[in-house]
N, CA, C and O atoms as CSV, one atom per row, in Angstrom:
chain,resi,resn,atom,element,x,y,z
A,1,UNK,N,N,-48.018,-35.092,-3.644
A,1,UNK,CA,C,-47.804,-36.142,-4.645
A,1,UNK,C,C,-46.441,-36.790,-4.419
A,1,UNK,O,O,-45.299,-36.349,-4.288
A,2,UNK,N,N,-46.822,-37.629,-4.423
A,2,UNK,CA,C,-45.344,-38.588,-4.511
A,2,UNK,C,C,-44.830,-39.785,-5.747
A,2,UNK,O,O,-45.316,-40.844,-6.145
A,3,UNK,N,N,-43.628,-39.015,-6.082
A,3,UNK,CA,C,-42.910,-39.300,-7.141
A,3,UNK,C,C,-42.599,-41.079,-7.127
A,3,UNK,O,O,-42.651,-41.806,-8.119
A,4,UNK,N,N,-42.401,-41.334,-6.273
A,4,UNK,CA,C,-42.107,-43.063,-5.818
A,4,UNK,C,C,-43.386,-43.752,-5.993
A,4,UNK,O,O,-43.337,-44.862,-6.523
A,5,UNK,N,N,-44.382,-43.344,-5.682
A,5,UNK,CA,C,-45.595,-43.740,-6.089
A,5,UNK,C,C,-45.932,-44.298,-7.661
A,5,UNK,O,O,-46.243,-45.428,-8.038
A,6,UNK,N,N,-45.766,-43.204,-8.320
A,6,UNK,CA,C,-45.983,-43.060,-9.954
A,6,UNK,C,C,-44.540,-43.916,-10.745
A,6,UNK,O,O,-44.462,-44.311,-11.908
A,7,UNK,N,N,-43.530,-44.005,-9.662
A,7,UNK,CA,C,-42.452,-44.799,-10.550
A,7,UNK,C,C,-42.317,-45.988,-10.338
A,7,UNK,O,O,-41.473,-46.675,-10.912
A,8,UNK,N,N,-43.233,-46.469,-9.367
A,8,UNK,CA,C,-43.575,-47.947,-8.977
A,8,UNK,C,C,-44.841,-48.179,-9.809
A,8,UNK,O,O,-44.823,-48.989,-10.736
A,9,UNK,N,N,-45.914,-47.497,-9.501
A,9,UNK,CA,C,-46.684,-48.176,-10.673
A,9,UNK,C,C,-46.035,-47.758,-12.190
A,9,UNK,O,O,-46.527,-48.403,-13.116
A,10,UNK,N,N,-45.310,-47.065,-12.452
A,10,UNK,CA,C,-44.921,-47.227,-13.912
A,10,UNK,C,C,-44.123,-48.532,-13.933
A,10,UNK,O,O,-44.242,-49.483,-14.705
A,11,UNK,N,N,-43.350,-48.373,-12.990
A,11,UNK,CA,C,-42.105,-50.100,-13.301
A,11,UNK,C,C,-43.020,-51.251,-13.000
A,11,UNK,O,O,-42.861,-52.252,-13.699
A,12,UNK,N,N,-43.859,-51.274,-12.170
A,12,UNK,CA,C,-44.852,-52.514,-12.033
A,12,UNK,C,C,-45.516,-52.895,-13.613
A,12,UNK,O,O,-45.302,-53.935,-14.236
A,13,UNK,N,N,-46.424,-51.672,-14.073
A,13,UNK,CA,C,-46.567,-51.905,-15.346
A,13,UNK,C,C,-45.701,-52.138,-16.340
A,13,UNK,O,O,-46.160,-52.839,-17.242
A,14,UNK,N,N,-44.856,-51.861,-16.436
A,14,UNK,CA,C,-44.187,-52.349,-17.563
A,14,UNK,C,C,-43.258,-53.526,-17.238
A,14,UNK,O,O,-42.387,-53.752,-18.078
A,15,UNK,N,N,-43.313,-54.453,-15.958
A,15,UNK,CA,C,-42.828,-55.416,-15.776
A,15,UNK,C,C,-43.668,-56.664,-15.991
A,15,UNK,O,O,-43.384,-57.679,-16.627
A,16,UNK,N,N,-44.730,-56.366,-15.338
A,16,UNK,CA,C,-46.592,-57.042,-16.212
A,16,UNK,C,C,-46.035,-57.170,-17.253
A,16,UNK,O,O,-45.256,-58.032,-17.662
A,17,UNK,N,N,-46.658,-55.833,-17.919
A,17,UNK,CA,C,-46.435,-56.115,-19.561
A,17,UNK,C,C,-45.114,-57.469,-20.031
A,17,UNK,O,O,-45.282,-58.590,-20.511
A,18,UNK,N,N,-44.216,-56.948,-19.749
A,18,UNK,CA,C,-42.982,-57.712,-20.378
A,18,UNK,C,C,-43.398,-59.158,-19.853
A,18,UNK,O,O,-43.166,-60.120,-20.586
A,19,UNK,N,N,-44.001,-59.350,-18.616
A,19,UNK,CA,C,-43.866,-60.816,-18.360
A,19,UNK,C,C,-44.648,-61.683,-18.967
A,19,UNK,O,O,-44.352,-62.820,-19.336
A,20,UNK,N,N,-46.379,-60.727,-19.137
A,20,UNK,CA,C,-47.620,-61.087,-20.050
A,20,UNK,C,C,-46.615,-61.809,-21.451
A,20,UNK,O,O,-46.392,-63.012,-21.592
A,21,UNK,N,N,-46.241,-60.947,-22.155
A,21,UNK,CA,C,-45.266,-60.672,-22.760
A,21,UNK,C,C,-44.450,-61.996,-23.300
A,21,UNK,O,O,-44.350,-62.415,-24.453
A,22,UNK,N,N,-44.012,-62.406,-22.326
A,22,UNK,CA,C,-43.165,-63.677,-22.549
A,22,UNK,C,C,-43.882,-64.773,-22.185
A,22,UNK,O,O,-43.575,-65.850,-22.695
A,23,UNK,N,N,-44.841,-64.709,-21.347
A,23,UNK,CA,C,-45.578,-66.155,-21.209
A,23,UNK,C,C,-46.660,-66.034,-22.145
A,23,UNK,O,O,-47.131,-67.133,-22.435
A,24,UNK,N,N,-47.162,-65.139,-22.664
A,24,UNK,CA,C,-47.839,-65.979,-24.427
A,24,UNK,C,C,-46.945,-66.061,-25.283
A,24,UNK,O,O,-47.283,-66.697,-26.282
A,25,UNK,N,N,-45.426,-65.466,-25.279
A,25,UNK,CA,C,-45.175,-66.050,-26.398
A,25,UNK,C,C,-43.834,-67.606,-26.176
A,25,UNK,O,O,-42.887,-67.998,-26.857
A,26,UNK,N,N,-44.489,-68.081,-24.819
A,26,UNK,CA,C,-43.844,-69.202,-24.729
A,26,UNK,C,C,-44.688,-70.047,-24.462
A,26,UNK,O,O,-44.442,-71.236,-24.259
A,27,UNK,N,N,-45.921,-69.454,-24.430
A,27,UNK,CA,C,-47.251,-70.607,-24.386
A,27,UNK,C,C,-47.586,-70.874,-25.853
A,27,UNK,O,O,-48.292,-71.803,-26.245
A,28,UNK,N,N,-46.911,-69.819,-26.729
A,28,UNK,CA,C,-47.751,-69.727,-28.282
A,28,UNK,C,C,-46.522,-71.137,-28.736
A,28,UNK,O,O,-46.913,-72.024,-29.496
A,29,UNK,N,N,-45.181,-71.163,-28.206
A,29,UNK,CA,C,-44.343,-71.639,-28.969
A,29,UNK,C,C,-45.082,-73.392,-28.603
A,29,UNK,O,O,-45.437,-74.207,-29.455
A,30,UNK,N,N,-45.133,-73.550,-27.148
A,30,UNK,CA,C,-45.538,-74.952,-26.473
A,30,UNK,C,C,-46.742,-75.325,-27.092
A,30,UNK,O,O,-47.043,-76.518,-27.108
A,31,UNK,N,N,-47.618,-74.321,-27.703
A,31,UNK,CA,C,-48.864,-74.902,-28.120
A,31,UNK,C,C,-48.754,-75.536,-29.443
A,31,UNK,O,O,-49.733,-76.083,-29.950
């Protein structure tokens, strides 16, 4: 198992998230 593995998809996901994140709520503001 590799530890770099699991801490890249954890930081990938939660960089998604945050970006999802900010582009609805700057699509919610433009709409």
């Amino acid at each position: 198992m590799d530890d770099i593995t699991y801490t890249d998809a954890f930081v990938i996901g939660t960089v998604s998230s945050a970006l999802f994140g900010y582009i609805a709520v700057r699509w919610m503001i433009n709409y």
